[in-house]
N, C-alpha and C positions, 0 to 999 in steps of 0.2 A: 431405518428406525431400530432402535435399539430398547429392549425391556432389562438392560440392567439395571434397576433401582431395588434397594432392598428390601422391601412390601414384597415385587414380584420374586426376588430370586428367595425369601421365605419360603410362600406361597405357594411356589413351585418345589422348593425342595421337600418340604410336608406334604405335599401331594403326589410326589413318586414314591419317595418312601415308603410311605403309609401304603398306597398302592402295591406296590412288590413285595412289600414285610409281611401283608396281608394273603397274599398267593401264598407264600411257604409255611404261614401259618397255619393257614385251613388244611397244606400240603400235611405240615406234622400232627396237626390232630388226628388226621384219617391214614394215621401212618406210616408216612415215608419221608425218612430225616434228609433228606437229600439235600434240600434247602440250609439247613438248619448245617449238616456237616461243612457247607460251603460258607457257612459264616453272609448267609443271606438273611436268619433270621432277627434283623438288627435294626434303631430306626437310624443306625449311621446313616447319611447320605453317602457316604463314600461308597458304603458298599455294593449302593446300586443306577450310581450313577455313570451314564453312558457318554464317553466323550464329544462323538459327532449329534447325539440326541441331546446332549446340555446346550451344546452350541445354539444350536438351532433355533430350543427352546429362549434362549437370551435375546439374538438376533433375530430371529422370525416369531417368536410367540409361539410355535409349534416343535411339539421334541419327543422324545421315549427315555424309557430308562431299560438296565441291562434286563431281559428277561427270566424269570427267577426257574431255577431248575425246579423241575417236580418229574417226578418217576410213575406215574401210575400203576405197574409193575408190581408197588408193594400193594396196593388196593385189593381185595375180592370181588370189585364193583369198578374196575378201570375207568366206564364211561359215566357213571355218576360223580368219581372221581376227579375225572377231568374236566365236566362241568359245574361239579361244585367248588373245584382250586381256581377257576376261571374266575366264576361268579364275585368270588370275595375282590378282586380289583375295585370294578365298577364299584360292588356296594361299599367298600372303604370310601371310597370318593362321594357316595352320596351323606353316608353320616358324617363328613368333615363339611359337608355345605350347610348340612342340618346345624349341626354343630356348631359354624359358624355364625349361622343365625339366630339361633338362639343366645350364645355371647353377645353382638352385638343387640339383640333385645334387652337384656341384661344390663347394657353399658345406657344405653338409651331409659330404661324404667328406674335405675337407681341416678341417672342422671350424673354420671361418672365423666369429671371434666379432666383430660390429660396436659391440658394446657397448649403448648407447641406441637406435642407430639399426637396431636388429635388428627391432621392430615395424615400421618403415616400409616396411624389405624386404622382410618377409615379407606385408605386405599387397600392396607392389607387386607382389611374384611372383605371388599371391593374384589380384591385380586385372589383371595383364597377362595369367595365363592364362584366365580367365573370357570379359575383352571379346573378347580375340581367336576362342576356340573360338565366342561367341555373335556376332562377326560375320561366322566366316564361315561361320558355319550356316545365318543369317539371311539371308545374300546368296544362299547355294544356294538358296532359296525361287524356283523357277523363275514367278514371277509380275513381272513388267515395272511398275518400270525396273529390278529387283533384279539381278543376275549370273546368275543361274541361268536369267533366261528367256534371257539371250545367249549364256551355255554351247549351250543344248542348240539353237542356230540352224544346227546344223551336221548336224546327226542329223533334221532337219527335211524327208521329203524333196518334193521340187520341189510337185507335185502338191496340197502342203498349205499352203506357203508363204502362199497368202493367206487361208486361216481362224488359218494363226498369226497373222499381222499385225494381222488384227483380235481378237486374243485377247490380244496385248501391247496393242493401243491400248486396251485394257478394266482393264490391270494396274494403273494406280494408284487407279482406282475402286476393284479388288477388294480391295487392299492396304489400302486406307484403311477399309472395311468387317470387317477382318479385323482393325485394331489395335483400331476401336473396340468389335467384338463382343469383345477380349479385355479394355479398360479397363474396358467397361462392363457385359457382361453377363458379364465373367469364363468366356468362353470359352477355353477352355484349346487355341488351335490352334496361336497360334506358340508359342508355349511349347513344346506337345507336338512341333511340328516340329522345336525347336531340342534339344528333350531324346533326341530320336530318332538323331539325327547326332553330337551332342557326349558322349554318355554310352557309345557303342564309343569315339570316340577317346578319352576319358581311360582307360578300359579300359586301354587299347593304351599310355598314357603315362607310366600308373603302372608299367608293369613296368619302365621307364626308371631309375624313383628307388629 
């Protein structure tokens, strides 16, 4: 199965983007250009798209983009820092769904006909709310390098800090044993994790349209 079609490969580019632009964004407000000097803070695709994570994403429907530097180092407050640079992923991703839906509300109450090009829309609509709710549900997965294990480095406290560290140096071990118990023995965990977090928000999104 292949998701080259142009809705998706949109869809998906606006959705990494915006996601990674958004990390080094939050990064340089609370001061540290690190991002920003690496020519991250941009909505090029170019700049933050990851070879084997595009593939992926095309041919499997699952992908990443390059991870955006940030320094916590320049911070006063490293671990609010690092929960709050995280943070901004997931929520770039939930105001593009929002966003989305309210556009398509918009296209639907002014009754806006594009002609031919009405299936393309409606899949991109289709396809931008999807990725975006599924990445950033996937990224809340508090298991490292995902966002969620850097969200919660704040709420961490002191006394624990180095069974967490070695519990993130364990995360892409765990991560990687968790896609292939779901490719291959069809375990249904991220799936269930994603359907857990994205199925109130649509709740919540459909009373919008």
């Amino acid at each position: 199965m292949t998701f080259l079609t142009p809705p998706f490969v949109i869809a998906m580019l606006t959705a990494l983007t915006i996601h990674e632009c958004s990390h080094g964004l939050v990064a340089w407000w609370l001061g540290d250009p690190t991002a920003r000097n690496e020519g991250r803070l941009t909505l090029n695709p170019l700049a933050h798209l990851d070879l084997m994570g595009t593939v992926m994403f095309l041919f499997v429907g699952f992908g990443w983009a390059k991870p955006v530097p940030v320094d916590p180092r320049y911070s006063a407050h490293p671990k609010r820092f690092t929960t709050l640079t995280a943070l901004a992923g997931p929520l770039s991703n939930l105001l593009l769904a929002i966003t989305t839906v309210l556009v398509a509300k918009l296209v639907i109450y002014f009754h806006i006909d594009a002609g031919v090009a009405n299936a393309f829309f409606v899949e991109l609509f289709a396809d931008m709310l999807s990725l975006n709710l599924g990445l950033m549900a996937f990224n809340l997965l508090p298991i490292a390098p995902l966002d969620g294990s850097k969200i919660l480095t704040m709420f961490i406290p002191a006394r624990l800090e180095l069974q967490y560290e070695d519990f993130l140096s364990k995360g892409p071990t765990i991560l990687l044993f968790l896609l292939l118990g779901e490719w291959i023995l069809n375990l249904p965990i991220l799936v269930g994790w994603i359907t857990i977090i994205v199925h109130p928000v649509l709740l919540a999104l459909e009373k919008l349209l």
